[in-house]
C-alpha positions as CSV (number, residue, x, y, z in Angstrom):
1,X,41.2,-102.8,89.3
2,X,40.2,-103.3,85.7
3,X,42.0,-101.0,83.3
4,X,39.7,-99.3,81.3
5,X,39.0,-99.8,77.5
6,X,40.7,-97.1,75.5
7,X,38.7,-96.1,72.6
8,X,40.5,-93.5,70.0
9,X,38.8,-91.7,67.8
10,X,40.5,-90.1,64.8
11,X,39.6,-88.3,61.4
12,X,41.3,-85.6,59.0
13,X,39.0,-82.4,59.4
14,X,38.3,-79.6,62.5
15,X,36.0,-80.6,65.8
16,X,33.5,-78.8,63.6
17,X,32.7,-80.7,60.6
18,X,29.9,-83.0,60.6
19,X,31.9,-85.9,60.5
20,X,34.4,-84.5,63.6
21,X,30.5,-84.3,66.0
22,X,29.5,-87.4,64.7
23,X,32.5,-89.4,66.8
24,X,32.4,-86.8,69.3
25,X,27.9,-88.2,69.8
26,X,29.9,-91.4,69.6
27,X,32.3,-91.2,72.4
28,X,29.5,-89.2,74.5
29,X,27.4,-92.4,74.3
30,X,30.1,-94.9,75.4
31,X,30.9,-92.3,78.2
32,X,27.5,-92.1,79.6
33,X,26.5,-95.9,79.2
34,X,30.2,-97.1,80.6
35,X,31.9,-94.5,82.5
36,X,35.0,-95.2,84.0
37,X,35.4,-98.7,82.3
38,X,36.3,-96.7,79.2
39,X,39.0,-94.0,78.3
40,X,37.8,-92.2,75.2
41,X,40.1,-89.7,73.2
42,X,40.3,-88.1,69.8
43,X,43.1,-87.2,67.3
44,X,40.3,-85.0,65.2
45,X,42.7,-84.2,62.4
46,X,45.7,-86.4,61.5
47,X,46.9,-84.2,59.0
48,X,47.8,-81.6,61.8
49,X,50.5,-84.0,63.5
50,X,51.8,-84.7,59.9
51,X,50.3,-87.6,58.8
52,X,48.8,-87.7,55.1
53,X,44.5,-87.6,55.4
54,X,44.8,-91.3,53.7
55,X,46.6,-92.4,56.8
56,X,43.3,-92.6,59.1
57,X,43.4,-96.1,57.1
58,X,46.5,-98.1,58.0
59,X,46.7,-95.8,61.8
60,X,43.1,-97.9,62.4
61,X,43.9,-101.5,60.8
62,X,47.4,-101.8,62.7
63,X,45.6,-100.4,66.0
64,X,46.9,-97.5,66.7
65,X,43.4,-95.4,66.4
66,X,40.3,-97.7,66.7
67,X,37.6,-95.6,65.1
68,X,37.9,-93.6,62.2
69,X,35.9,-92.5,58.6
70,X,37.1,-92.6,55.4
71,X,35.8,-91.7,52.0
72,X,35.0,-95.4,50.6
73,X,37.0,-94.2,47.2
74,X,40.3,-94.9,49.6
75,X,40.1,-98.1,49.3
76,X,39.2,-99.5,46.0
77,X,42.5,-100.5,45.1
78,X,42.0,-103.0,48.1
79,X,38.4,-103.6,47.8
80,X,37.2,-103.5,44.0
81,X,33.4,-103.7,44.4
82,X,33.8,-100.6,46.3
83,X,34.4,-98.8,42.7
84,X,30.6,-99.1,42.3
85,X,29.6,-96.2,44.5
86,X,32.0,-94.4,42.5
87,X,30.2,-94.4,39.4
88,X,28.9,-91.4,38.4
89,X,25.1,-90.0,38.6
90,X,24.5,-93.6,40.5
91,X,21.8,-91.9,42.4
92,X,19.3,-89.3,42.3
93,X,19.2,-87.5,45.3
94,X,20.3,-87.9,49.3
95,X,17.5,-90.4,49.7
96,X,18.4,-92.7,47.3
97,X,21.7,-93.0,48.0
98,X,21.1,-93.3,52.2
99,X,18.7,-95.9,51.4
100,X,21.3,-97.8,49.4
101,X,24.2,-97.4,51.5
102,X,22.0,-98.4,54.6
103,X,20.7,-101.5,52.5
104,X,21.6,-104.0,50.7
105,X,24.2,-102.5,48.7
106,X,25.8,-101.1,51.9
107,X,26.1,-104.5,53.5
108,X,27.4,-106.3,50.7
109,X,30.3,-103.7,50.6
110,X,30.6,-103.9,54.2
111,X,31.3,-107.9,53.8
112,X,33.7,-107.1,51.3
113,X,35.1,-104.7,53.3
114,X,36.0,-106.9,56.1
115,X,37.3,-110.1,54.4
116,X,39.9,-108.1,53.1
117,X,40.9,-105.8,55.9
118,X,41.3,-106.2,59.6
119,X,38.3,-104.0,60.0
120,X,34.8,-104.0,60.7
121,X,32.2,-101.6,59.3
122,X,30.0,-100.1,61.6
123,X,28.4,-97.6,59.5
124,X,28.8,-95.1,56.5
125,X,29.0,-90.8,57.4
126,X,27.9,-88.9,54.6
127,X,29.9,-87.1,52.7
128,X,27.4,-86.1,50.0
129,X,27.0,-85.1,46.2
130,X,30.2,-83.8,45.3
131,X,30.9,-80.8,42.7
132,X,33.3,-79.1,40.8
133,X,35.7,-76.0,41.8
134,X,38.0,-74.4,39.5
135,X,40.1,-71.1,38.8
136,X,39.8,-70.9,35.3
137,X,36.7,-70.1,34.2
138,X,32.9,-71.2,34.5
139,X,31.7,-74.6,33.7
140,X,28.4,-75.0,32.6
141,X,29.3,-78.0,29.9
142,X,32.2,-81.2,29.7
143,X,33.2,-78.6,27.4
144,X,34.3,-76.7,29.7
145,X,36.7,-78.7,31.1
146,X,38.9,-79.5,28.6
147,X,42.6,-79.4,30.1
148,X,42.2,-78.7,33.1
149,X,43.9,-80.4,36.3
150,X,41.7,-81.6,38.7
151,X,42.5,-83.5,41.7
152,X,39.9,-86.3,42.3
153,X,40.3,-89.2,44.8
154,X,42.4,-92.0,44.7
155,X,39.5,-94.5,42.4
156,X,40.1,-95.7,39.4
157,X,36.6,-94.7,37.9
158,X,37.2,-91.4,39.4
159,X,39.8,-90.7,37.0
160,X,37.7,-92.1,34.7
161,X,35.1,-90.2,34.9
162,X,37.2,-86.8,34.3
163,X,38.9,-88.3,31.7
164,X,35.5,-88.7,29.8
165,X,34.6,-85.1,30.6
166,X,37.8,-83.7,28.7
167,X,40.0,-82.8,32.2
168,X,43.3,-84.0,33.4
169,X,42.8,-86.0,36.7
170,X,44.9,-86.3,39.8
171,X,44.8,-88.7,42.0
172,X,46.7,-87.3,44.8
173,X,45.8,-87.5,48.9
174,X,44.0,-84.4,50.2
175,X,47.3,-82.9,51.8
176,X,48.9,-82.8,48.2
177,X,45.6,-81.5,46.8
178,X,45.7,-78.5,49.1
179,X,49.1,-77.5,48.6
180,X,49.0,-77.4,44.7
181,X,45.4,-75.7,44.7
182,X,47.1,-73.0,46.9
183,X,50.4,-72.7,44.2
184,X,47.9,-72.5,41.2
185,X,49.4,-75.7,39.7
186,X,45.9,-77.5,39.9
187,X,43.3,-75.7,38.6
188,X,40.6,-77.8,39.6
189,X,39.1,-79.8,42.1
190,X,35.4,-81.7,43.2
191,X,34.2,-82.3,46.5
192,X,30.7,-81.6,48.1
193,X,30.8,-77.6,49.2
194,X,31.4,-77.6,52.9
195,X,34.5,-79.8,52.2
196,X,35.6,-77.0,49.6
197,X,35.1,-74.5,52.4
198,X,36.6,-76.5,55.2
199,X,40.1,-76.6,53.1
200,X,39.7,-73.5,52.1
201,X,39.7,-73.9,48.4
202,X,37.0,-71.4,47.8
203,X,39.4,-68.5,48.8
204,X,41.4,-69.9,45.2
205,X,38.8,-70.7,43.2
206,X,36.5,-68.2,41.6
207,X,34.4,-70.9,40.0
208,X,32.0,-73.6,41.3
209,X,29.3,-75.5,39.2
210,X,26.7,-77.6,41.2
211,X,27.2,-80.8,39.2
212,X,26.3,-83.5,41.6
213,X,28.5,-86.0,39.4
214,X,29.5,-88.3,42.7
215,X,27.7,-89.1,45.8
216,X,30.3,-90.4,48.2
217,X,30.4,-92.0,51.2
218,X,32.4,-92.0,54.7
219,X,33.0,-95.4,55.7
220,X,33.0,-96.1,59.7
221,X,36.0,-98.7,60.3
222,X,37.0,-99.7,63.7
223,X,40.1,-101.8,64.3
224,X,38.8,-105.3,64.3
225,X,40.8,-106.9,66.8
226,X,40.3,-104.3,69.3
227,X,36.8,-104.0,68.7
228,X,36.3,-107.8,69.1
229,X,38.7,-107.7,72.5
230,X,35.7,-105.3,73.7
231,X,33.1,-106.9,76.0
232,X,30.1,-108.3,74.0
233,X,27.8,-105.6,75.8
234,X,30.4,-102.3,74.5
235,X,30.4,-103.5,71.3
236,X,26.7,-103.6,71.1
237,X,26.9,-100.3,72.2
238,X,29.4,-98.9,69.9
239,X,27.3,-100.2,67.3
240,X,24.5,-98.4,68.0
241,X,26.2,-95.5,69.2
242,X,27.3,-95.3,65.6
243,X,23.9,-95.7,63.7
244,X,22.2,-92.7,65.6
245,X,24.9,-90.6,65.1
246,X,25.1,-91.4,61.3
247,X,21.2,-90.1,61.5
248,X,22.4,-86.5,62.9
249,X,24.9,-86.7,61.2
250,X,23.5,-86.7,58.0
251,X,21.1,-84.0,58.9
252,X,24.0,-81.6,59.7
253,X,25.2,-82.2,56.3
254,X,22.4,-80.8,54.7
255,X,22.8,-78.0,57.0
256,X,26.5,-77.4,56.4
257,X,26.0,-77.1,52.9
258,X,23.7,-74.5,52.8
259,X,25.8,-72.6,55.3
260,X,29.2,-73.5,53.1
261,X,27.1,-72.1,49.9
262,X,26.6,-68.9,51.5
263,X,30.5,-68.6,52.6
264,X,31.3,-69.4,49.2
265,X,29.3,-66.5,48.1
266,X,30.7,-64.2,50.7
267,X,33.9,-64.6,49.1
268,X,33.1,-63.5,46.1
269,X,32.8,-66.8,44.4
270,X,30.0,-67.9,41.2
271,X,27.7,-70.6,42.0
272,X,26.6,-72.2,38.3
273,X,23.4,-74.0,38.9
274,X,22.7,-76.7,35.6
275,X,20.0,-76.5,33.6
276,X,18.5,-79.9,33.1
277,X,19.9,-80.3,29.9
278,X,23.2,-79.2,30.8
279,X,23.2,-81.8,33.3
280,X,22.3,-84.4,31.3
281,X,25.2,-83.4,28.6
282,X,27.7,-84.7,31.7
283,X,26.0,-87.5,32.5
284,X,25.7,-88.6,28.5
285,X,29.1,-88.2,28.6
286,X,30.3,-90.9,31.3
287,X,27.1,-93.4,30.7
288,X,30.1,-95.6,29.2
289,X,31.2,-96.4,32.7
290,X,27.9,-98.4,33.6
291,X,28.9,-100.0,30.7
292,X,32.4,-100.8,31.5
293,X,31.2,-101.6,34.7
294,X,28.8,-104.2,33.6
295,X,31.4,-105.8,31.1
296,X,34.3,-106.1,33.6
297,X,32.1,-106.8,37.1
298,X,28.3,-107.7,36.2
299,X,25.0,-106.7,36.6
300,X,24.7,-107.8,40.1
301,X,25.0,-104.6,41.8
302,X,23.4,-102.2,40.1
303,X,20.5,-105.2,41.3
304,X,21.5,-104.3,44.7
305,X,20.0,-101.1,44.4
306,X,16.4,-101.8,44.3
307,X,17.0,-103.9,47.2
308,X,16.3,-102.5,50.8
């Protein structure tokens, strides 16, 4: 008898998040299509065996998992071009950025992507606009930032960008991020809201300002070599499995923000909405990056853009 094809799935948040259903709609569909001839399992958080949330990374290219998502800033120290979707106020809205990621920006990074890592990319998650959190005091302009320690994710525009805006930034892995925003030694952070409420930051930090200064993205990597030991017919599968569950994905994201805004509220927190000229003071602020960006890398991205 033919052993089955073990497919594990693994992440760094709760069976509830948006990103945690998305593999579970994965895993249903290879179940229904294959049955026995596959063994699916999930590790939904690695950071609750003791693993680091960064880890999802090497645990998929050496094999051990063969599906995960990570935040795309993870690996720009291995794949440079994929500092470009860290640029700040790159897009407009969801729909620009979806569009982008699902075009031909989003398969150039993908090539990139694979000829440098024993992956392949079968899709991006959403992980959304991201914004600022702090327990200081309001922030309504850069201003308002000045000093302050925020943990941002391991990119070097990232830093970049914070640096512009006045703060100190951290680039430390969530686990680290978590511990000192619970001790009070960083005072800041920025993620998209229902990220802030999954860890829990919003029980330590009063303030939040809906600054929309990153829109990030949750790469789909599967462990090459396993995925290409797979029968031509289950990769196909997994493939597709993984685009319509990106789709519903993404619409629970929209969804879980709303429902993180409120729980934010709940607790007592301020919301600052920006005016649009107090938006605009942050993005006049960073606009050197496209700069830098241009200087150091070319144009030939940002001409990606318009493609579809």
């Amino acid at each position: 008898m033919t052993e089955p094809v073990q497919i594990r799935f693994g992440g760094y948040g709760p069976p509830s998040t948006t990103h945690s259903r998305a593999l579970k709609m994965v895993g249903d569909a290879m179940e229904a299509e294959f049955g026995d001839a596959v063994d699916v399992k999930y590790v939904w958080n690695v950071m609750d065996l003791g693993y680091r949330s960064e880890d999802v990374l090497w645990l998929a290219e050496s094999g051990v998992l063969t599906v995960v998502y990570q935040s795309t800033s993870y690996l720009t120290d291995r794949v440079p071009e994929l500092g470009f979707v860290d640029l700040p106020f790159l897009f407009a809205d969801n729909d620009e950025a979806r569009a982008a990621m699902d075009g031909a920006l989003g398969d150039h990074l993908k090539r990139c992507i694979e000829d440098r890592v024993n992956y392949r990319v079968l899709g991006f998650f959403e992980n959304g606009f991201r914004h600022i959190s702090n327990r200081l005091r309001p922030v309504r302009r850069p201003d308002d930032l000045a000093g302050m320690r925020i943990r941002v994710l391991p990119s070097r525009i990232q830093a970049r960008t914070f640096e512009l805006l006045g703060a100190t930034p951290l680039s430390i892995d969530l686990t680290e991020a978590i511990e000192g925003i619970t001790a009070g030694t960083i005072d800041a952070q920025e993620n998209p809201l229902a990220n802030t409420v999954t860890y829990g930051v919003h029980k330590f930090h009063r303030y939040h300002t809906l600054s929309n200064h990153f829109y990030i993205s949750r790469g789909v990597l599967a462990n090459r070599t396993a995925l290409e030991a797979m029968p031509a017919a289950m990769q196909t599968a997994l493939e597709n499995a993984v685009a319509a569950a990106t789709v519903r994905q993404r619409e629970l994201a929209v969804a879980e923000e709303e429902i993180a805004r409120q729980a934010i509220l709940e607790e007592g927190c301020e919301i600052a909405e920006l005016t649009p000229a107090e938006h605009a003071l942050f993005a006049d602020a960073v606009r050197p990056l496209r700069d830098e960006w241009k200087e150091s890398s070319g144009a030939e991205m940002f001409a990606l853009l318009q493609e579809r």
